[in-house]
C-alpha positions as CSV (number, residue, x, y, z in Angstrom):
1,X,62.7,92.5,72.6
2,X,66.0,93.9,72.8
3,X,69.6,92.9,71.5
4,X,70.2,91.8,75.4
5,X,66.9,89.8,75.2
6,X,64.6,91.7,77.9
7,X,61.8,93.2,77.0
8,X,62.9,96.6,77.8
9,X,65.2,98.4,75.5
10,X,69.0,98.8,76.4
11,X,70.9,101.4,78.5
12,X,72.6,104.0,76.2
13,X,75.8,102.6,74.8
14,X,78.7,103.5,72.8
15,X,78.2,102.6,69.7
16,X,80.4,99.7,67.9
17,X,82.8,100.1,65.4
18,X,82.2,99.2,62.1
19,X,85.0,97.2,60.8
20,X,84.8,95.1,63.7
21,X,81.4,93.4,63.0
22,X,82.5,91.1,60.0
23,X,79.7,89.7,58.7
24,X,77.0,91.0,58.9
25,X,73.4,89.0,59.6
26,X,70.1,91.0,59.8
27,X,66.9,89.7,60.8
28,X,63.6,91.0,59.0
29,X,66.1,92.3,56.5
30,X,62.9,93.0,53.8
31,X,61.4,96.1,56.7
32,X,61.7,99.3,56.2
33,X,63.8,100.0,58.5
34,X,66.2,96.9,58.5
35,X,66.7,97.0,54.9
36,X,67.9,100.8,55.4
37,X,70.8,99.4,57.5
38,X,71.5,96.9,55.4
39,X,71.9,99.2,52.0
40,X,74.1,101.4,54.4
41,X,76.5,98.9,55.6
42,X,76.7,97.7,52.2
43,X,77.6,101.0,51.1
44,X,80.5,101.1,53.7
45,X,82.1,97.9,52.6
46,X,80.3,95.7,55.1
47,X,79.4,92.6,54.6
48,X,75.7,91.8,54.9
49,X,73.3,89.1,54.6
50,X,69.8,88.4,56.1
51,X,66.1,87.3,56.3
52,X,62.8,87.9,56.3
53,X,60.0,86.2,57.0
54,X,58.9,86.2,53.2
55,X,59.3,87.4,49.9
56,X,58.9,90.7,49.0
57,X,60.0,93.9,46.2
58,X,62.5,95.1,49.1
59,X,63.5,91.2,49.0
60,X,64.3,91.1,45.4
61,X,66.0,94.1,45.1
62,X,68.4,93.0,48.0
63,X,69.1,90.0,46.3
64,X,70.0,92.2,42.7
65,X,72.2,94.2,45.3
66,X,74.4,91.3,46.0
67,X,72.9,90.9,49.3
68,X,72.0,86.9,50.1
69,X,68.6,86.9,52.1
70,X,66.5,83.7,53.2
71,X,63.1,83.9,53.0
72,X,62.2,81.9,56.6
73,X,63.9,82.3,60.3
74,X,66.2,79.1,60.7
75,X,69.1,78.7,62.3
76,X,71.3,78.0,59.7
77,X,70.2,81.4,58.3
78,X,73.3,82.7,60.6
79,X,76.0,80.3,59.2
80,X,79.2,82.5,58.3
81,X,77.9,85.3,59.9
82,X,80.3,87.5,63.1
83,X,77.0,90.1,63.8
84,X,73.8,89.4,64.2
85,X,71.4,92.7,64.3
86,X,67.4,92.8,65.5
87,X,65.2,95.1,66.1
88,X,62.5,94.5,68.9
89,X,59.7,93.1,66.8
90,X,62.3,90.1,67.0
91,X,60.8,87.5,69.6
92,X,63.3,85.8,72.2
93,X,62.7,82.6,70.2
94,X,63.3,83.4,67.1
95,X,65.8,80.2,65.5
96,X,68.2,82.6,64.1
97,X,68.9,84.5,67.3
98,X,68.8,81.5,69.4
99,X,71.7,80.1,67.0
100,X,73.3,83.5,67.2
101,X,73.4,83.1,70.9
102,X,74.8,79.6,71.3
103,X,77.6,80.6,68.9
104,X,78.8,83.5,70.6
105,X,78.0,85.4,68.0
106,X,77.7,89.6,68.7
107,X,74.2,90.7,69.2
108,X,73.2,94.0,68.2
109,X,69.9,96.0,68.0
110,X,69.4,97.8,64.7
111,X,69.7,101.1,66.5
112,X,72.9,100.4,67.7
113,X,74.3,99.8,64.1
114,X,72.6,103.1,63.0
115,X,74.3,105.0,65.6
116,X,78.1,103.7,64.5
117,X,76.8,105.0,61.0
118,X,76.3,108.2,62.3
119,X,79.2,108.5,64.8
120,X,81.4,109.0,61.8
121,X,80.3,112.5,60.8
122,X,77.6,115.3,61.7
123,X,74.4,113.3,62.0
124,X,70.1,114.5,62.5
125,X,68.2,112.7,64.4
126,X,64.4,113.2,63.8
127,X,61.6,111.8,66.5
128,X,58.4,112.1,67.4
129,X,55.5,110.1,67.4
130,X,54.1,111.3,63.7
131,X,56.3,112.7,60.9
132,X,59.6,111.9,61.2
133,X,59.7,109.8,57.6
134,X,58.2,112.8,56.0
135,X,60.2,115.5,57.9
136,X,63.5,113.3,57.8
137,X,62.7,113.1,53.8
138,X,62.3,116.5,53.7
139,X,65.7,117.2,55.4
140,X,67.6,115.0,53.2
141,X,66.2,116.7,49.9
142,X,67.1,120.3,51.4
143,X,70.6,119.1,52.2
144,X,70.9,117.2,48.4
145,X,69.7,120.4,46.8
146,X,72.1,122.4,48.2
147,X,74.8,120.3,47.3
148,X,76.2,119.2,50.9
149,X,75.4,115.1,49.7
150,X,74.0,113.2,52.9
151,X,73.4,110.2,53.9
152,X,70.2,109.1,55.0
153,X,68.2,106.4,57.1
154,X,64.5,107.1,56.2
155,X,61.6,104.7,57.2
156,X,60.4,104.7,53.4
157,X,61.2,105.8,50.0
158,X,62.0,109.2,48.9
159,X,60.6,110.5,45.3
160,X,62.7,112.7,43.5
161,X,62.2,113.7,39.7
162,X,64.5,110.7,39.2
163,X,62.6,108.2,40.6
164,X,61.9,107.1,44.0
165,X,65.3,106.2,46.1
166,X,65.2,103.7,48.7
167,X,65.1,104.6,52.3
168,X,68.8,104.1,52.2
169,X,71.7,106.0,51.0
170,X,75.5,106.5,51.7
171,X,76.0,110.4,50.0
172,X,79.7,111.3,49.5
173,X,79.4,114.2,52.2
174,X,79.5,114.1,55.8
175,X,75.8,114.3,56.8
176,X,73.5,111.3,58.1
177,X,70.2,111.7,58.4
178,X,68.7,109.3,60.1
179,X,64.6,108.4,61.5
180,X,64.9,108.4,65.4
181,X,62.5,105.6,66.7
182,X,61.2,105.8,70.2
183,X,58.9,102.9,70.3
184,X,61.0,101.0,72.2
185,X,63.2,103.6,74.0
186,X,66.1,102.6,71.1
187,X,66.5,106.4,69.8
188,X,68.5,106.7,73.3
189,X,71.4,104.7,71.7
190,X,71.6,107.9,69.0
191,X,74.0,110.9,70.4
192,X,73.1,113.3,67.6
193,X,74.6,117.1,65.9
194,X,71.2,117.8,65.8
195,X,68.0,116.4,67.5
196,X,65.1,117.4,65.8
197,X,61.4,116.8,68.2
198,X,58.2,117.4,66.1
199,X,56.2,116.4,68.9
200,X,55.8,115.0,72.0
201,X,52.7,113.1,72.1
202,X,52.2,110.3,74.4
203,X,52.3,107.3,72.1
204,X,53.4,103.3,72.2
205,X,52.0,103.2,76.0
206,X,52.1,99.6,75.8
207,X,56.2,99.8,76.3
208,X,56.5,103.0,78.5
209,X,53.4,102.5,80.5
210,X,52.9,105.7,81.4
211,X,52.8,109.5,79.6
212,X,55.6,110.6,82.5
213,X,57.7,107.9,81.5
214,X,57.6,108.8,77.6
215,X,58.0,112.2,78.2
216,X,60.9,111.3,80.0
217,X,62.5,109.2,77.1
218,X,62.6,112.7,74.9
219,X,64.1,114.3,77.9
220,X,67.1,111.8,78.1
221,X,66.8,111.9,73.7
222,X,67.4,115.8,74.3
223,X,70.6,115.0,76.8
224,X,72.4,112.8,74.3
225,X,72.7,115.7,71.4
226,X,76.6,116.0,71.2
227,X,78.3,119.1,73.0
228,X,78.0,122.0,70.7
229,X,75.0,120.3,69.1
230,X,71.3,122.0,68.9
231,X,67.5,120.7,70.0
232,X,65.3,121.7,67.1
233,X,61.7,122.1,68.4
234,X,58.1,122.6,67.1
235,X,56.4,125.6,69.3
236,X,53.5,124.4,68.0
237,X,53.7,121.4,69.8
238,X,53.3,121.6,73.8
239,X,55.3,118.6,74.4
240,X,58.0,120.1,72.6
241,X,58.0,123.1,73.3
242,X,58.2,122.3,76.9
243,X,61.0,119.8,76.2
244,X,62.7,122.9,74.3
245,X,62.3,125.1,77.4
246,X,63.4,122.5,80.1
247,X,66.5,121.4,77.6
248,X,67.8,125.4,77.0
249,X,67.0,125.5,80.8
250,X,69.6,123.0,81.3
251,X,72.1,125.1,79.2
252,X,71.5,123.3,75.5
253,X,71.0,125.1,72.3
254,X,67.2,125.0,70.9
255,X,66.0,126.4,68.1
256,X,62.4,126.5,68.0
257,X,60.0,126.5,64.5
258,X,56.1,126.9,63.8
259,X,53.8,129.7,64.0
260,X,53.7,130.3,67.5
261,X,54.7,134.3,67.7
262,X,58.1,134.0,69.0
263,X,59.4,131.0,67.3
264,X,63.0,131.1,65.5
265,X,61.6,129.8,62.4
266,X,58.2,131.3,62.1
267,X,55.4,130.3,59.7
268,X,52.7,133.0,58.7
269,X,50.2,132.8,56.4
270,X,50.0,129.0,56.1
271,X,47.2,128.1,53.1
272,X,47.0,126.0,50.4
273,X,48.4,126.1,47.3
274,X,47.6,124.6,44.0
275,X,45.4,121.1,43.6
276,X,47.9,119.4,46.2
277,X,50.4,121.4,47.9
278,X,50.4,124.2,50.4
279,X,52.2,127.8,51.0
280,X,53.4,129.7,53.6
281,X,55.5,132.8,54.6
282,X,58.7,131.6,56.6
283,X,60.7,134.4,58.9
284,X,63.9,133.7,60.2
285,X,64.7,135.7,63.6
286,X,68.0,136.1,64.5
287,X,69.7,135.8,67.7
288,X,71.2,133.2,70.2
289,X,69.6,130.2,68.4
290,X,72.1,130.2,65.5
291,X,70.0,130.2,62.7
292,X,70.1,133.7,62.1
293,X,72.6,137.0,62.3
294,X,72.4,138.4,66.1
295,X,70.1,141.1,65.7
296,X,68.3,140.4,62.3
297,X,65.4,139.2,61.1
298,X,65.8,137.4,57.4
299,X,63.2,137.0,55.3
300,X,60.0,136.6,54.9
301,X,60.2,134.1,52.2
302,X,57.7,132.5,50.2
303,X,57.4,128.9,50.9
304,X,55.8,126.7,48.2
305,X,55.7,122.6,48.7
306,X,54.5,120.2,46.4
307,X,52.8,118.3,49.1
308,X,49.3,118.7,50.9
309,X,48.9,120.3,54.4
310,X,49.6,122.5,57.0
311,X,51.0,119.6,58.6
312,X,53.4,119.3,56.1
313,X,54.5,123.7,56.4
314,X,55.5,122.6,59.7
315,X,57.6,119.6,58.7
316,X,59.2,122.1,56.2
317,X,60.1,124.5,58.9
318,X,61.5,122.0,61.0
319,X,63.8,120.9,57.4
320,X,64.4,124.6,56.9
321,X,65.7,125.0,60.8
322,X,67.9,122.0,60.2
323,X,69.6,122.8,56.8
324,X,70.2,126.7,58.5
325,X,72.3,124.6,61.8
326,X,74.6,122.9,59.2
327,X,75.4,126.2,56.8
328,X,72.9,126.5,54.3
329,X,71.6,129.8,53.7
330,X,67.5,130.5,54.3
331,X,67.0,131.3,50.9
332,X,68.7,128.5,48.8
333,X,67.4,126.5,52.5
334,X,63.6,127.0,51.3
335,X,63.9,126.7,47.8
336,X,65.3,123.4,48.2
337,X,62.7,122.3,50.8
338,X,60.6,123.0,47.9
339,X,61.6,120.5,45.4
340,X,60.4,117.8,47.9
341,X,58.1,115.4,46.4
342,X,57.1,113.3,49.0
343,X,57.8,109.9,50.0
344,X,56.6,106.3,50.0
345,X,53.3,105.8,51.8
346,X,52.7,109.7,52.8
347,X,49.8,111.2,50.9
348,X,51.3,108.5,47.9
349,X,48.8,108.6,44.6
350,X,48.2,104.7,43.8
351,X,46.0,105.1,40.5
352,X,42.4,106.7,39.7
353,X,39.9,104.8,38.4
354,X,36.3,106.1,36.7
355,X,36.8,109.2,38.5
356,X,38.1,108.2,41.6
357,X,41.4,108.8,43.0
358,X,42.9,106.5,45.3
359,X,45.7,107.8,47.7
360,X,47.9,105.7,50.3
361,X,49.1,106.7,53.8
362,X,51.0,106.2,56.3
363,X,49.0,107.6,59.3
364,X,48.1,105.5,62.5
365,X,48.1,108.0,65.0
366,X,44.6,110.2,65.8
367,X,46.9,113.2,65.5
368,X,48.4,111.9,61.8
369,X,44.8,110.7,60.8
370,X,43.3,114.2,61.3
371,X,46.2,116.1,59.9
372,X,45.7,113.3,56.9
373,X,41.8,114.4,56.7
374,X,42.7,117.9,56.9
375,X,44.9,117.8,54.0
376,X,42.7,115.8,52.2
377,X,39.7,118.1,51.9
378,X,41.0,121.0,49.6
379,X,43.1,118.1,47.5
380,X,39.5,116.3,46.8
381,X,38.1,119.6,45.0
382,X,34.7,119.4,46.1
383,X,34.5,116.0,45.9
384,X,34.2,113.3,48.8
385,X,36.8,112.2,51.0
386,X,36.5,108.2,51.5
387,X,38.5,106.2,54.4
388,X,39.5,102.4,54.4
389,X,41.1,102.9,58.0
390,X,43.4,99.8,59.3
391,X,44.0,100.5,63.0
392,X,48.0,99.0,63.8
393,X,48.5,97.1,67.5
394,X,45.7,96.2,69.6
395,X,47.0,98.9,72.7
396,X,47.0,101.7,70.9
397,X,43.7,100.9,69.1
398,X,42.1,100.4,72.5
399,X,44.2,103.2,74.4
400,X,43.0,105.9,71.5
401,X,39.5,104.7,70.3
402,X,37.8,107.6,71.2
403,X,40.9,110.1,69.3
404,X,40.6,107.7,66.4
405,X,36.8,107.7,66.1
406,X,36.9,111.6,66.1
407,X,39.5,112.0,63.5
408,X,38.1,109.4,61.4
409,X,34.9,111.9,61.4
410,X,36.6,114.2,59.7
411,X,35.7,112.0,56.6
412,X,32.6,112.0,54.9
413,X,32.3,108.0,55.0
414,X,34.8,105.3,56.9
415,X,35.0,101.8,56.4
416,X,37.4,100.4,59.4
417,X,39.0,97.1,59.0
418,X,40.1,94.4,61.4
419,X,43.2,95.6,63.6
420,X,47.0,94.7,62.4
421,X,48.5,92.9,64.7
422,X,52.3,93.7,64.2
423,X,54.2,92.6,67.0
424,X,51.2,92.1,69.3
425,X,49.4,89.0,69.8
426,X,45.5,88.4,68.8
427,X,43.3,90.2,71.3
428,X,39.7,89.1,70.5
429,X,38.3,91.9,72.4
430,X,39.6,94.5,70.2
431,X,38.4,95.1,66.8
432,X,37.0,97.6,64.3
433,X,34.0,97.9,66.2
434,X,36.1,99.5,68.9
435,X,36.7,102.9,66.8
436,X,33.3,102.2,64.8
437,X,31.4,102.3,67.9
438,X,32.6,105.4,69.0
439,X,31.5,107.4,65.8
440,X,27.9,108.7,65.0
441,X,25.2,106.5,63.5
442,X,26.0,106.1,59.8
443,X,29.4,107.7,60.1
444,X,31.4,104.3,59.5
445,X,30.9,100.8,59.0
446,X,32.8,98.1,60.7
447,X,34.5,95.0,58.6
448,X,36.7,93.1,59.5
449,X,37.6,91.5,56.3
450,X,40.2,93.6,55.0
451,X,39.5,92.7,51.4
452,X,35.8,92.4,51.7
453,X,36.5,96.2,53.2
454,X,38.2,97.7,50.2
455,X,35.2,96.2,48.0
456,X,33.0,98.1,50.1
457,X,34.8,101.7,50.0
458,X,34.9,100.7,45.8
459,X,31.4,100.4,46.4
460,X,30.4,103.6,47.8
461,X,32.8,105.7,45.7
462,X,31.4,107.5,43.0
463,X,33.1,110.0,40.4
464,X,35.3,112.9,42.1
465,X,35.8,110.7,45.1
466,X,39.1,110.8,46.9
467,X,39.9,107.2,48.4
468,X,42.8,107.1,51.4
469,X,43.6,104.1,52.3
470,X,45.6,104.5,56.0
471,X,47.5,102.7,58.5
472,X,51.1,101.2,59.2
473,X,50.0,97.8,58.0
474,X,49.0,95.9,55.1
475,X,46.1,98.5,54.4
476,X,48.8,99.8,51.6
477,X,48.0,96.5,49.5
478,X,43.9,97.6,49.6
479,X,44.6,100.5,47.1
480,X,44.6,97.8,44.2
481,X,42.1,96.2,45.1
482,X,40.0,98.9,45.1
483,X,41.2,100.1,41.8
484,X,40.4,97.0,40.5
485,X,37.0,96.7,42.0
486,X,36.3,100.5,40.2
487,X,37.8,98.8,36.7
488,X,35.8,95.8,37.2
489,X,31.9,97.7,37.4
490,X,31.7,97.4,41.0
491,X,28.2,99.1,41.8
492,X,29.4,102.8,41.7
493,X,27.0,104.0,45.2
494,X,23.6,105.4,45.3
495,X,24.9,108.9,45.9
496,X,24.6,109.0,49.1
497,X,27.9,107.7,50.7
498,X,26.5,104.4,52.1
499,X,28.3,101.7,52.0
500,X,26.3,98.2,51.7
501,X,26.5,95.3,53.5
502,X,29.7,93.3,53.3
503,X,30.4,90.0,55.6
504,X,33.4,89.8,57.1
């Protein structure tokens, strides 16, 4: 669902200008992503109201913000308001946009309101089908540390020493970093300074229908970075590191990271480092990419982040690439990539309970849920690595059962819940027994019951356990349950990883 009410998403446009929307009215306003918008058009004087479907933290502090926000879709929701925004999980029928409609009211996607934000300065753009919260968090915190103040659009919080800061800020300079979604095709409304691809790995086939057609969509992404502006690529990647070649083909600037031989930003010696962060040597060649003196090689530094994985070396690099395109120098570039702390839902510590930790994240990919595992295994110290796993959509459960099942294995015991939804409707065919199916005998257990699923893993765990809980959904709630199932005696597991019988 678009803001033109197809089903596809709209042709790249020029972005609106801000003091012409007038008020303000955004639908889902409590997401992650809408309530991003919403905290940056308040910060430029905008003014801004909304709903959600329910209450929620996000909710509350909108509300303490001076923001008014209904909890329920009605149509009067959009009284007083000039602008309503969407973003596609918003259905045709929606009350609010059907009143927006029949008053004539302007009708914008959310993307299109992010891309005025960053027409008024330099602006990164970060896509991909995994990592772009992290990496784009990553950015931001480079950028802060070396004093250039950006703004930032990030699909979750980012911790600092000062607390976490909500996925939304307006910085006094003239950066905006910004999450590039291509779900939908809506990144394509985004004509970035700097277009930075982690990967390109076919993903959300249910809109594009095909893996030509979403390689295409990065292609036309790559084509929208503004004249003068750069393509920043991982070589690790072969999806982006043939996007980088066809888009320098074409005569754009790329800049390519990772630890391919050859790459502009090069990573050697990637290992971990510490109980929960990892370390790596990072090279800067110099040349025609612009991140370096022609003719000069700088470094090798000593990269050192406070997060888990090799994974996350890369995201770094890509941060480190970025900061180097917009004048910070490589040495004051990785020490301030190295002050990162992480961010909301990515590898986030929820509690520990008679010696078990229990960790939340984000991943819903194959790709994100191995790199998760991966990570995992030195941070658990010997211990085991347990999985509640809630697979997100219906399509992509079905399209990558078989990827799932084999990065799930990675863990030495799974419990896989029922699917979430989102903005998919109920396919009965399609449950955990698709991924559990798929894994050897033993190797997981199906339940469907999402509670009744978290009182299992609590079950099974035993002291020196690492607990994930993972997926985009409500899976993030199942970390206190679990806690509290631990606090409460729940039978602590024979030993030998199984997990008992649970209905559901």
């Amino acid at each position: 669902m678009t803001a033109d009410g197809s089903s596809e998403p709209s042709a790249p446009s020029v972005p609106p200008v801000l003091a012409e929307l007038g008020t303000v009215h955004l639908i889902g306003i409590g997401g992650a992503g809408m309530s991003v918008v919403a905290r940056l058009l308040t910060a430029r004087g905008v003014r801004v109201q909304g709903s959600d479907a329910k209450g929620s933290a996000v909710v509350e502090a909108l509300r303490a913000d001076g923001v008014p926000v209904h909890v329920g879709h009605a149509a009067a929701n959009v009284e007083g308001a000039d602008t309503l925004v969407l973003s596609s999980a918003v259905r045709p029928d929606n009350p609010e946009l059907v009143a927006a409609r029949a008053a004539g009211l302007r009708v914008l996607h959310r993307s299109e309101v992010l891309a005025a934000l960053m027409a008024q300065g330099r602006s990164v753009a970060v896509a991909g089908a995994h990592g772009k919260t992290t990496t784009s968090a990553m950015i931001a915190t480079t950028l802060r540390s070396a004093g250039l103040d950006p703004s930032f659009a990030i699909g979750g919080s980012v911790i600092t020493s000062d607390g976490a800061i909500p996925g939304g800020r307006l910085g006094a300079g003239d950066v905006l970093v910004a999450e590039a979604d291509e779900s939908d095709g809506s990144f394509l409304n985004y004509a970035p300074t700097i277009a930075v691809v982690l990967n390109v790995e076919p993903d959300h086939l249910d809109h594009y229908g095909s893996r030509e057609a979403f390689e295409q969509a990065f292609v036309d992404f790559a084509a929208r970075i503004v004249p003068g502006g750069h393509l920043v690529a991982c070589a690790d990647d072969p999806g982006a590191l043939a996007l980088a070649r066809a888009h320098r083909a074409a005569g754009g600037r790329v800049v390519t990271y990772g630890t391919t031989p050859g790459s502009d930003v090069l990573l050697t010696d990637v290992r971990p480092d510490g109980a929960a962060g990892v370390a790596a040597r990072l090279t800067v060649a110099g040349g025609a990419s612009g991140v370096g003196p022609a003719g000069a090689t700088t470094g090798p530094f000593e990269l050192r982040l406070q997060v888990p994985g090799a994974h996350n070396a890369l995201n770094a690099a890509a941060a480190v690439a970025t900061a180097l395109l917009l004048g910070v120098p490589a040495e004051q570039a990785v020490a301030g990539v190295g002050e990162f702390l992480g961010t909301g839902r990515r590898f986030e510590a929820q509690g520990e309970a008679r010696g078990v930790r229990v960790v939340d994240d984000y991943a819903h990919h194959p790709t994100e849920v191995a790199a998760l595992l991966t990570a995992a295994r030195p941070v658990a110290a010997g211990g085991r690595v347990l999985v509640l796993f809630q697979p997100h959509l219906f399509s992509r459960t079905r399209l990558f059962a078989q990827e799932f099942a084999d990065a799930l294995a990675l863990a030495d015991d799974v419990v896989v819940t029922g699917v979430y939804a989102a903005r998919e409707d109920l396919d009965p065919e399609t449950g955990s027994w698709t991924i559990v199916d798929r894994m050897p005998a033993g190797a997981a257990r199906g339940i469907e019951d999402r509670v009744e699923a978290a009182r299992a893993v609590a079950a099974a765990a035993r002291p020196g356990d690492l607990v994930l809980t993972v997926g985009a959904g409500d899976v993030t709630e199942l970390g206190a349950v679990i806690l509290d199932a631990l606090l409460a005696g729940a039978p602590a597991g024979d030993g030998d990883g199984t997990v008992p019988e649970a209905e559901g």
